[in-house]
C-alpha positions in Angstrom: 0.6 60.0 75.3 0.2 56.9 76.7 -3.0 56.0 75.3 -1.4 57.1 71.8 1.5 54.8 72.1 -1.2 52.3 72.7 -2.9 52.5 70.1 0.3 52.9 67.6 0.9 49.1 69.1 -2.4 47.6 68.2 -2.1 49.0 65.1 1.3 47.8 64.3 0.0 44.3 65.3 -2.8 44.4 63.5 -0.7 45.1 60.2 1.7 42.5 61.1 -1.1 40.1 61.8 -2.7 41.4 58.2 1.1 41.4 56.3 1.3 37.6 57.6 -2.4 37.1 56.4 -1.3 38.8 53.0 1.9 36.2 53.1 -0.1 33.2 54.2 -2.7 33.9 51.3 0.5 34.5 48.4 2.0 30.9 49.8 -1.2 28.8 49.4 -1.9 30.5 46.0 1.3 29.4 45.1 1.1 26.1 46.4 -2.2 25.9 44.3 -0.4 27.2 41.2 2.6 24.4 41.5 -0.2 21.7 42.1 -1.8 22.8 39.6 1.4 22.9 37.2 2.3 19.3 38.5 -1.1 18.4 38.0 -0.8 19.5 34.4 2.6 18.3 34.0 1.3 14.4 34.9 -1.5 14.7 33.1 0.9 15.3 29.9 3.3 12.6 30.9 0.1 10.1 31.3 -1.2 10.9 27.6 2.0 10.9 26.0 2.0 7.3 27.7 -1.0 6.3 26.0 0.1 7.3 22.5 3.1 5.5 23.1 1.2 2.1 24.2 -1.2 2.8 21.4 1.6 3.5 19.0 4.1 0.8 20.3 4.5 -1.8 17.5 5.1 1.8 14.7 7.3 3.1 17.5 9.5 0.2 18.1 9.7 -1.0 14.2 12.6 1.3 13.4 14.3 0.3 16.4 13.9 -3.4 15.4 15.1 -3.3 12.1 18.1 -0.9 12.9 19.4 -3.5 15.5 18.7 -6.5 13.1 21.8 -8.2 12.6 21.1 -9.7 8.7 24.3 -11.5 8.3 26.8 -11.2 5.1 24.4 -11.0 2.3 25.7 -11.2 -1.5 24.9 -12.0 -4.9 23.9 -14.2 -6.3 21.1 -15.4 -3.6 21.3 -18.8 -3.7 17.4 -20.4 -3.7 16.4 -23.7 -3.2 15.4 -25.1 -6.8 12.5 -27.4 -5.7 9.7 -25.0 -5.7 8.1 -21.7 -7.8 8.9 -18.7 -6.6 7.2 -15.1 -6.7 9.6 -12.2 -6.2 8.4 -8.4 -5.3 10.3 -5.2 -3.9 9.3 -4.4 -0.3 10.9 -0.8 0.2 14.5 -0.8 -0.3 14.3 -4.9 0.1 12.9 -7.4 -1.8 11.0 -10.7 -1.0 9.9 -13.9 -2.1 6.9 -16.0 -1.8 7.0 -19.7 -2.4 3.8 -22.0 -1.1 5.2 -22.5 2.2 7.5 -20.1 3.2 8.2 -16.3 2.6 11.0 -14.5 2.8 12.9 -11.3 3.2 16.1 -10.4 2.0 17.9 -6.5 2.7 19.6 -4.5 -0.5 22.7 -6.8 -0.3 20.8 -9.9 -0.4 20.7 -10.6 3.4 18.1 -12.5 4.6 16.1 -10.7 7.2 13.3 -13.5 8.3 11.9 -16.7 6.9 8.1 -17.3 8.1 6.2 -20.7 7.1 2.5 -19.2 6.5 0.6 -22.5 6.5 -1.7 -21.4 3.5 -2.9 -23.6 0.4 -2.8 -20.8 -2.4 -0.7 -18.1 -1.5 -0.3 -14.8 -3.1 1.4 -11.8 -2.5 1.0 -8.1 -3.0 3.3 -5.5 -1.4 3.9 -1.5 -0.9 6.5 0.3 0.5 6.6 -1.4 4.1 4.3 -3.9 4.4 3.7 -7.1 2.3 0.3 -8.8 2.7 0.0 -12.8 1.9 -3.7 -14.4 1.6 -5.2 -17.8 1.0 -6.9 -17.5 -2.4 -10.0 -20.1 -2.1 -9.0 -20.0 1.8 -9.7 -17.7 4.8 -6.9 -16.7 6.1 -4.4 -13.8 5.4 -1.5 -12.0 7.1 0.2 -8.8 7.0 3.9 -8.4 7.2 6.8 -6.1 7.8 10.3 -6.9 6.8 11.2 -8.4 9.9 7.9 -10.6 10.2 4.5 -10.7 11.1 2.3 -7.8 11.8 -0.8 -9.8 12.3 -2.9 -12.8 11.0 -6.6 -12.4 10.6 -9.1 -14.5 9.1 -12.9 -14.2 7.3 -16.2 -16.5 7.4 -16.1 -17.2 3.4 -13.6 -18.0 1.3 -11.1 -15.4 -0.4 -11.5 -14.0 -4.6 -8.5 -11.9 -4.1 -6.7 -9.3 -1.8 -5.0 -5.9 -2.1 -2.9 -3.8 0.0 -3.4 0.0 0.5 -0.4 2.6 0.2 0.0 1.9 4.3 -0.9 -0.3 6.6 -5.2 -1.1 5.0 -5.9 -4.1 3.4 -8.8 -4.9 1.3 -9.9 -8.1 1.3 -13.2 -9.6 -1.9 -14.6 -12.9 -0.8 -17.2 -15.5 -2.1 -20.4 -15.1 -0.5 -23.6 -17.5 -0.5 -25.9 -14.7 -0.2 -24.2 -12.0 -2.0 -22.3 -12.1 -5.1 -19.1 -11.6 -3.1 -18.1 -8.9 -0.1 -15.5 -6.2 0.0 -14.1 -6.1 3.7 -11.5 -3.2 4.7 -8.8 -4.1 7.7 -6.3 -1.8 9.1 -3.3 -2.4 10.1 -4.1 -3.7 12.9 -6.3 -6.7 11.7 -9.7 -4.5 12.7 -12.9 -4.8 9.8 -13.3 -1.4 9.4 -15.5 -0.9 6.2 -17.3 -3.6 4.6 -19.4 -3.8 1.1 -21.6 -6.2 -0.5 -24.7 -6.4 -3.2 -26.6 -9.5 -4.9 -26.1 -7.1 -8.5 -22.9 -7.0 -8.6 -19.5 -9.2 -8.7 -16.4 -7.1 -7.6 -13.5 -8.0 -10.2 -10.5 -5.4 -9.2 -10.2 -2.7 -6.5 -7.8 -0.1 -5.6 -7.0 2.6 -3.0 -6.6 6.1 -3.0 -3.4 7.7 -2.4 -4.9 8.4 1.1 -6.3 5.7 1.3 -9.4 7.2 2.8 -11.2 6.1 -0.4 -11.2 3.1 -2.5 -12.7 2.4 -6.3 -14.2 -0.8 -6.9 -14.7 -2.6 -10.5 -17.5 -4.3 -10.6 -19.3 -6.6 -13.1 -23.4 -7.0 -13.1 -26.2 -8.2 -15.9 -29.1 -6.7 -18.0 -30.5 -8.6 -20.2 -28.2 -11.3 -20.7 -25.5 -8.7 -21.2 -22.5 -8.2 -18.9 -22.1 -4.7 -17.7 -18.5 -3.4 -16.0 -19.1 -0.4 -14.0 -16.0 1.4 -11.5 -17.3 3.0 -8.3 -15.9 4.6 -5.3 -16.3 4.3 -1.9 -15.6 6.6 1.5 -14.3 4.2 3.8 -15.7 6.3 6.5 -19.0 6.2 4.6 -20.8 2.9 4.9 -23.8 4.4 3.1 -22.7 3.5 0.0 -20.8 4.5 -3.1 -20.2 8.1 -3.8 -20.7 7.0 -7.6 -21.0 4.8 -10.3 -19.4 4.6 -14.0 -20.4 2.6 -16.7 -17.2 1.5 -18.0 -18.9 -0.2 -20.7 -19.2 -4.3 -21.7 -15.2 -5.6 -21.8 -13.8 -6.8 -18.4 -11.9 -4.3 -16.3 -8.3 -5.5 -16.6 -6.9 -3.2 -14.0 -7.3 0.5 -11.5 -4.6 2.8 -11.0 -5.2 5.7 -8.9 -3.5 8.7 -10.1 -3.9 12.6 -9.6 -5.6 13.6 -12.6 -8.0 10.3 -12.4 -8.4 6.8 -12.5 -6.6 4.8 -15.3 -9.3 2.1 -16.0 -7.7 -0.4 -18.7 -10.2 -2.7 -20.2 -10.6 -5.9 -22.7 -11.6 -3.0 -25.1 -10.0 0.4 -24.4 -8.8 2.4 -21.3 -10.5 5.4 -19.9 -9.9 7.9 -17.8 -12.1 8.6 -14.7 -12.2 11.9 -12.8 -11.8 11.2 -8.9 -14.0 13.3 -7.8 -17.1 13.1 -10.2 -16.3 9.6 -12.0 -16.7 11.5 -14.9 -15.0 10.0 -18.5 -12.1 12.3 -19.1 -10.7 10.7 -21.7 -10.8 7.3 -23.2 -9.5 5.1 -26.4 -10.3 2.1 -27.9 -7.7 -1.0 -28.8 -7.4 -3.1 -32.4 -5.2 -5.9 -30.1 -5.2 -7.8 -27.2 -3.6 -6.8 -23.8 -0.7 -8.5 -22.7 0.4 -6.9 -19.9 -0.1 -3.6 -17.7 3.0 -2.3 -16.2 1.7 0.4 -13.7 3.5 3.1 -12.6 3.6 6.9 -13.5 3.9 5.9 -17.3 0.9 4.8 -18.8 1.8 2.1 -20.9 0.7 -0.8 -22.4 1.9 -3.9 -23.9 -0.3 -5.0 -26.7 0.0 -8.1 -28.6 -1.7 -8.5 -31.7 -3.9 -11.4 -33.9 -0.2 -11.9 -35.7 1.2 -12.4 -32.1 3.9 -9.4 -32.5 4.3 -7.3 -29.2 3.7 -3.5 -29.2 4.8 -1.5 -26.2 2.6 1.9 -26.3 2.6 4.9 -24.1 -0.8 6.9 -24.0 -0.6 10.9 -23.7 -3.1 12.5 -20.7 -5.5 12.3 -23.5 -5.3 8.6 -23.7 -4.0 9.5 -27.1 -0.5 6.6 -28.6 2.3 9.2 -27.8 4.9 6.8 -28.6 4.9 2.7 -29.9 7.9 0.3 -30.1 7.8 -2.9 -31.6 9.2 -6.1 -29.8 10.1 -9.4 -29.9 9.7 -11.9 -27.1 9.0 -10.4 -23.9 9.5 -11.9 -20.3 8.2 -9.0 -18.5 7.4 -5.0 -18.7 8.0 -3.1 -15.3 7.4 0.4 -14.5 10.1 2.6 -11.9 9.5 6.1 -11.8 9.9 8.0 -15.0 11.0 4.9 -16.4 10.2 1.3 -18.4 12.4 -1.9 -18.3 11.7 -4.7 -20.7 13.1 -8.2 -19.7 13.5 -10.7 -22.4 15.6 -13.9 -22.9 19.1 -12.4 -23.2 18.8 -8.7 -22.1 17.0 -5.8 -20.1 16.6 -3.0 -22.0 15.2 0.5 -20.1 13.2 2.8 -22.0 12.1 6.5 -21.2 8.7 8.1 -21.4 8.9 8.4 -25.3 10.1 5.4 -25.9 14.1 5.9 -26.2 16.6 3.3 -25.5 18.2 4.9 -22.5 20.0 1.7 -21.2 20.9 -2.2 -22.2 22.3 -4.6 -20.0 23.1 -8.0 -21.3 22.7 -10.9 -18.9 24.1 -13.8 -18.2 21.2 -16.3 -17.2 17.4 -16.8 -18.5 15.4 -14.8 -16.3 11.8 -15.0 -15.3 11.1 -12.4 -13.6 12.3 -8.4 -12.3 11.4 -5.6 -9.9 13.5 -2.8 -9.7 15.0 -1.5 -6.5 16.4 1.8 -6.3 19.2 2.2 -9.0 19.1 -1.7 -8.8 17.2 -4.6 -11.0 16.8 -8.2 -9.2 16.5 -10.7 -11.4 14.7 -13.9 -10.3 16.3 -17.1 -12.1 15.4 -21.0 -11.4 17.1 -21.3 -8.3 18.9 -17.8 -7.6 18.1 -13.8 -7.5 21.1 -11.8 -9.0 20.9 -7.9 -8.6 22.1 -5.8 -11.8 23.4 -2.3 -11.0 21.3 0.2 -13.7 
């Protein structure tokens, strides 16, 4: 009996001593499993730290420009009336670029910033948020937000011309001694990227995808004594070289716009229109007068002037085919806003529709150089004032 009760006590204290082995072993793999969640969990907190270092300047833009106090605003914008001026939209803002200084103003003619840029030849070229300024026959450009500068950057030869992408990208076409001239690609923060250059060929015009993961170049070479245009596009993660080539015949390339069913290539002697993918010649036509101007925008339209000096506003089909023609008189400018054409002249702004149809006149009360349309809004650039015209 005794020696029964003796042995019921070691084995009640060796499953005690096991149950606490059992407990012990639960406790540290719970301890591991919260170390490892806390592990986890920093690990998260630290990357989400890095995107937002890397990601700072996108992250706090908003934030800056929500808290920007702009002042009163109003129209007319009075301008100082000592210098040209060049006026663009910049998102739901507008700006102006004289040869020292440039500005930006909000929606109700508030000025946001006023930045001296220091360069010779300036010129401008905008998108939706960002406005980039370079030195033509300089080195030196700069990319902007509303609110100011984004970066200044700076190449080895001088500057042909510059163009901004749909974001933040901007390509820049210099003078070369070596080559004819080089096509550099920055992002948006000031890095080369992508860069481009042959002894054949002289780069005239480029422009970016909608993407802007690709960009088509219009270039000009010789053979024979002849001039030969060609367009080309390039894979900016692709420096191997172009992904093709299009002879786009023996008239200068005027202008590239990327759009989805191709490339609108207007010429000195026709347009075409150039598959994305393939470069292929959809469709093209030929013109009997001169190009005047190239409005852009999702109408394709044209204003031609011919040898009698009348002006002809045309809209081509998706065939490239005169859908519709309007005859004019003097013309200031021809801007394209969605569906939409305005005309400027002398004494009024008229806006047109896809087929042509007067669907709006506004008389003005000044002489007007210059327009961009803003919204339901047109600002008009004057001598020494910007005035806004609700459409």
């Amino acid at each position: 009996m005794a020696k029964n009760n003796a042995a019921k006590g070691r084995q009640g204290a060796s499953g005690a001593v096991s149950e606490r082995n059992n407990i012990n072993k639960f406790r540290k793999k719970r301890a591991a499993r919260k170390l490892w969640l806390n592990l986890g969990i920093l690990t998260l907190i630290i990357l989400v730290m890095i995107l937002v270092v890397i990601n700072w300047s996108r992250i706090i833009a908003p934030l800056k420009d929500a808290a920007l106090d702009v002042g009163k605003g109003g129209f007319p914008v009075d301008l100082p009336g000592s210098t040209d001026y060049v006026l663009d939209g910049l998102g739901d803002n507008f700006c102006l670029l004289t040869d020292t200084y440039f500005y930006t103003y909000n929606s109700d003619g508030a000025m946001i910033a006023n930045v001296q840029h220091g360069m010779q030849n300036p010129e401008l070229c905008t998108n939706s948020r960002r406005a980039l300024i370079y030195d033509r026959r300089g080195r030196e450009f700069q990319l902007y937000s509303r609110t100011g500068e984004v970066f200044s950057a700076s190449v080895d030869d001088t500057i042909d011309f510059a163009e901004i992408s749909n974001d933040e990208r901007c390509a820049v076409v210099t003078k070369s001694t070596k080559y004819s001239n080089c096509l550099y690609i920055f992002n948006g923060e000031g890095k080369q990227i992508f860069r481009w250059a042959s002894p054949a060929y002289l780069i005239d015009r480029v422009e970016f995808s909608d993407d802007d993961n690709s960009i088509y170049a219009a270039v000009c070479g010789s053979q024979n004594g002849d001039l030969q245009y060609y367009v080309m596009r390039f894979d900016l993660d692709n420096a191997e070289g172009s992904v093709w080539q299009t002879y786009a015949g023996e008239h200068m390339v005027f202008s590239l716009e990327y759009a989805r069913d191709g490339i609108f290539v207007v010429t000195a002697g026709g347009a075409e229109l150039l598959d994305n993918n393939s470069g292929e010649i959809s469709a093209q036509t030929t013109f009997i007068s001169s190009v005047a101007q190239i409005p852009g925008g999702n109408t394709r339209a044209l204003l031609l002037k011919d040898s009698g000096g009348s002006n002809v506003l045309t809209v081509y089909g998706d065939g490239l085919e005169a859908a519709a023609a309007e005859s004019l008189g003097d013309v200031t400018r021809v801007v394209s806003s969605g569906d939409s054409l305005y005309v400027l002249t002398d004494s009024e702004l008229t806006k047109y529709d896809q087929q042509l149809n007067v669907t709006g006149n506004y008389e003005l009360d000044d002489v007007y150089s210059d327009v961009t349309i803003i919204g339901g809004s047109a600002y008009l650039l004057c001598y020494n004032t910007v005035q806004r015209l609700e459409l």
